[in-house]
N, C-alpha and C positions, 0 to 999 in steps of 0.2 A: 129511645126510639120514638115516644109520642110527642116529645116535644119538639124532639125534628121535624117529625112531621106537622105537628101546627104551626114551627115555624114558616115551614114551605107553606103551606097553606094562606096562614097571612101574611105572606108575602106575595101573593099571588093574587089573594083579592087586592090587598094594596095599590098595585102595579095596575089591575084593573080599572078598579076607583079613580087611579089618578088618572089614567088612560081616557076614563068617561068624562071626567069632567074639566080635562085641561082640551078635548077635543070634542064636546059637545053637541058642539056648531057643526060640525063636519057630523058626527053619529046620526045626529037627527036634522040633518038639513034644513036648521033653522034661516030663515030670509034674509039676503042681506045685499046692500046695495047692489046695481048692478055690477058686474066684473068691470075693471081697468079702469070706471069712475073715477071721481078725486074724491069723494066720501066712501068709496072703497076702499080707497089706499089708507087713506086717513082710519076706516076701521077697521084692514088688516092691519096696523102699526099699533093700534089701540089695544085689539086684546091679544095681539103676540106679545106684547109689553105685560100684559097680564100673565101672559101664558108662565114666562121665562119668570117671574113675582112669585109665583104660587109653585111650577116647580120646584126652582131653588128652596123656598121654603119648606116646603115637603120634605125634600132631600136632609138638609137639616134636622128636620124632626125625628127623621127615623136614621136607628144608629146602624143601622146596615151600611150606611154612606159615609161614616166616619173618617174612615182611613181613606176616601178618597178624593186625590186631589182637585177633580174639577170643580169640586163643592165649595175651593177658596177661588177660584176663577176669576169671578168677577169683585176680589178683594183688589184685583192691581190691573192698571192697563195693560194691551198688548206689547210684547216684545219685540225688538227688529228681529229677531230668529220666527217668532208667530205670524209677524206680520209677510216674510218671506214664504213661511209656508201658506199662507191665505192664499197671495199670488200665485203660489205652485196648485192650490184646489183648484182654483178659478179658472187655471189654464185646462188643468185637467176635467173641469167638468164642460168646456169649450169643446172640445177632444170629441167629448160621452154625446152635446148636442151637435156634433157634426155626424155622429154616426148616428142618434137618431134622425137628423134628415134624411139621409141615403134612406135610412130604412120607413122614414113616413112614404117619400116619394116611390120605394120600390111598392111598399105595400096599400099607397089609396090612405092608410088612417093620417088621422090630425087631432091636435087637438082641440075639440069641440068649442071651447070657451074662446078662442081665440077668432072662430067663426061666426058665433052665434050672435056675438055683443057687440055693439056699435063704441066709439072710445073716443075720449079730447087726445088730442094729440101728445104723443110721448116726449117733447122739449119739454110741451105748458108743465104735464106730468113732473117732470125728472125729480123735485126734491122730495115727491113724496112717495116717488118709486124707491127711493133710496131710504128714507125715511122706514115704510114698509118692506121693503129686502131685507134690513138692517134686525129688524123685527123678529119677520120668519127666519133666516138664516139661527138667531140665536134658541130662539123657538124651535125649531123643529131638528137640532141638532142637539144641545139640553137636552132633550127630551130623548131621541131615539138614539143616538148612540153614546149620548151617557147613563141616562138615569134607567131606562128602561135594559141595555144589555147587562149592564153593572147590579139592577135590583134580580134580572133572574138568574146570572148568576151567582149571588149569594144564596139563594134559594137553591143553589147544587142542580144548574141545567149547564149543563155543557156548555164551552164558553162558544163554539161554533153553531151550534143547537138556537142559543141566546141571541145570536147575530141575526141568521138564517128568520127567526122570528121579528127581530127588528124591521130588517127587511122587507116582510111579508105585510106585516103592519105599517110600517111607512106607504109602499106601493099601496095597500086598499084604501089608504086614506085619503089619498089622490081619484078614487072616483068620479070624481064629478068634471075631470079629465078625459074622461072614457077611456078604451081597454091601451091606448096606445100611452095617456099620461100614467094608466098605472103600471104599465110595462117599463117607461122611460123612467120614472122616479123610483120605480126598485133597481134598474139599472144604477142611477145617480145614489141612490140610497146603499149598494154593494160598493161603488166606491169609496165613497165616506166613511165606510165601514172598515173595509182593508186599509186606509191610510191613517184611524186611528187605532186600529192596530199596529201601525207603524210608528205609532210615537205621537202624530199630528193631536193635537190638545184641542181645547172647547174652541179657543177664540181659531185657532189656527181656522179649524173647519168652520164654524159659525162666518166667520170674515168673505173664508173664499167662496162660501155657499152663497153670503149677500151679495156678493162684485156680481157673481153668475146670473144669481134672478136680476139684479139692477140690469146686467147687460143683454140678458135677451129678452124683459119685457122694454126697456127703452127701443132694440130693433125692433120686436111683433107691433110694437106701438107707435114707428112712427111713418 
C-alpha cells in the first residue's frame, strides 16, 4: 500500500513538472513577439518543436509509457488509413468552429488576439502558418491526449476523470484567448478526446488538429 501510493504520488509531481516546463511560456506569460507576426510563427514552430523533443523524451524515460504505443509514433510516417482520419478531424473540428461562431455572434464574445493585433497578410504568411500549425497540432496533442491522460491514468484516476482533466487543462491554457477561446478549445479539446477514444492515433489527431489551425488562421488572416 505505501508504495502505491508514492507511486501515485510521483506520478503526479511528474505530470506536473512536465506540465510546467513544456508550458512555461504560457504559466507565466513570458513576452513574445507580437501575435500572427512572421517571427511569431517562426517561434511558435520553434519551441512546439521543442515541446514535442522533450515530451517524447520524457515519455521514454519513464516506464509507465512503455506499453504504449504512441511512444513509437513518430518511428514511421503517416498511414493512408491516418492520413484519412486527419481529414475526418479537420472536418470535424470545421463543424466545432461553425458552431463557435453562431455562439460568438449570439453571445458579443471573440477572440481578443484576433482583435487586438495588427497582422501581414495571411498569403505573405502561409508557409509559416503551416510550418507553426504543424508544430502545435503535434505539440499540444502529445501532450494532452496522450502523455498527460495515459500518465494519470497509470496513476489509478479514472480513465473519464483523466480525460475530463485534460480538458480542463487544455481549455485554461488558452487564456490568453479570453473566456470564449477557453470555452471553444475545451470544446475542440472534448472532441479530440472522444475520437481518441475511438481509436484515432497521435498523427491521426495531431494532422487534422494542424489542417484546422492552418485553415482558420490563413481565413482570420487574410
Amino acid at each position: 500500500m505505501p508504495e502505491l501510493f508514492v507511486k501515485r504520488c510521483s506520478t503526479y509531481i511528474a505530470l506536473f513538472l512536465a506540465y510546467a516546463a513544456v508550458w512555461a511560456d504560457v504559466i507565466f506569460s513570458i513576452p513574445e513577439p507580437a501575435p500572427f507576426s512572421a517571427l511569431w510563427f517562426i517561434v511558435s514552430a520553434l519551441k512546439n518543436t521543442v515541446r514535442i523533443v522533450f515530451v517524447r523524451y520524457i515519455a521514454l524515460q519513464m516506464s509507465i509509457f512503455t506499453a504504449h504505443r504512441w511512444t513509437r509514433t513518430f518511428a514511421h510516417l503517416p498511414s493512408r488509413s491516418e492520413l484519412r482520419g486527419a481529414l475526418s478531424v479537420m472536418l470535424l473540428s470545421v463543424g466545432c468552429a461553425a458552431i463557435g461562431m453562431v455562439a460568438s455572434w449570439l453571445s458579443g464574445l471573440s477572440n481578443p488576439l484576433f482583435l487586438r493585433y495588427r497582422h501581414d497578410s495571411g498569403l505573405m504568411l502561409l508557409p509559416l502558418i503551416l510550418a507553426s500549425s504543424l508544430s502545435v497540432g503535434y505539440a499540444e496533442e502529445l501532450f494532452f491526449r496522450f502523455f498527460l491522460i495515459d500518465g494519470l491514468t497509470e496513476a489509478d484516476v479514472p480513465l473519464g476523470t483523466a480525460a475530463i482533466v485534460s480538458i480542463i487543462v487544455f481549455g485554461l491554457s488558452h487564456y490568453a484567448q479570453g473566456v470564449f477561446g477557453i470555452a471553444f478549445a475545451g470544446l475542440l479539446a472534448a472532441l479530440y478526446t472522444a475520437l481518441r477514444f475511438r481509436g484515432y492515433g497521435l498523427h491521426a489527431l495531431a494532422l487534422g488538429h494542424a489542417l484546422y489551425d492552418a485553415i482558420i488562421l490563413s481565413i482570420a488572416l487574410a
